[in-house]
C-alpha positions, 0 to 999 in steps of 0.5 A: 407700884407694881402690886396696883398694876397687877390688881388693876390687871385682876380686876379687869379681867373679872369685869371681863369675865362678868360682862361675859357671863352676862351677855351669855344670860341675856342671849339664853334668857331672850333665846338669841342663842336658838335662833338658827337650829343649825340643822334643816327645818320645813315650815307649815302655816296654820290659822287660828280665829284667835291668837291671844298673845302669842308671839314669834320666836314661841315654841311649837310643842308635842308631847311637851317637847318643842319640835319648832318655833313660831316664825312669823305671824299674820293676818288674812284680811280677805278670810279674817283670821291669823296665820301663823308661820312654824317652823319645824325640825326635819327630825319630826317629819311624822306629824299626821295630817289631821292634828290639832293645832292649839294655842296654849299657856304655860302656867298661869301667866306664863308664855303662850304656845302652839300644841300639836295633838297628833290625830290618826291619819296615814298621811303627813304634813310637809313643807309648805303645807296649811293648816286649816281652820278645822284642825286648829284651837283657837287661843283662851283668852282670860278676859273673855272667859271671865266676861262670858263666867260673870255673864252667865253668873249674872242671868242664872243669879235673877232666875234663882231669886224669882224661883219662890223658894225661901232663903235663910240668912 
């Protein structure tokens, strides 16, 4: 009887350690574990014609380090565009005010991010500040990539045929 008891005893402690491991994967995974950088952080808004799937929690990258996430996002009916919310790491202060703003993704099918390109300028961007516009790069969306390539496919394939010259077979 007391052999079972302490293998009941393992075996629950290794279903303990599992569940663990586990939860510490789903919190790394869906990236709970980096909500709050524990450090201070400002936040800028930017407004984009076109989001594509961009998503809260996304990251906001330059150079290809993340410096901020997403963390919210809107619409503005009165000016018909999206409005995303960042925030920032106070460790990057030094973004130029006239930086791109881009939507990108990563891989083929992989998630979509906000890319900063810095521009020349002297002066930075600080809390509270709106990205224009101007400075920012809407989002490529495959679909309409693709529609606009089959398009243009389609009107310069009629005008070859009608050119009169001989095709062979």
């Amino acid at each position: 009887m007391k052999i079972s008891r302490s293998i009941e005893i393992t075996v629950g402690l290794f279903v303990a350690l599992g569940l663990a491991a586990l939860l510490m994967l789903a919190m790394k995974v869906s990236n709970l574990a980096e909500l709050s950088n524990g450090g201070s952080s400002y936040e800028i808004t930017a407004r984009f014609e076109n989001i594509g799937g961009l998503k809260v929690r996304s990251p906001v990258k330059m150079g290809g380090v993340r410096i901020g996430r997403v963390k919210a996002i809107g619409y503005d009916s009165q000016k018909y565009q999206a409005t995303v919310h960042m925030t920032i790491e106070s460790q990057y202060d030094k973004i130029p005010t006239d930086t791109t703003f881009s939507i990108f993704t990563s891989g083929l099918l992989g998630e979509q991010y906000v890319g900063l390109e810095p521009g020349g300028e002297e002066t930075y961007v600080k809390d509270g500040d709106e990205i224009s516009i101007k400075n920012t790069q809407e989002a490529l969306v495959l679909e309409k990539a693709l529609g606009q390539f089959l398009y243009n496919k389609a009107s310069s394939g009629g005008s070859e045929s009608s050119s009169g010259g001989e095709k062979s077979p």
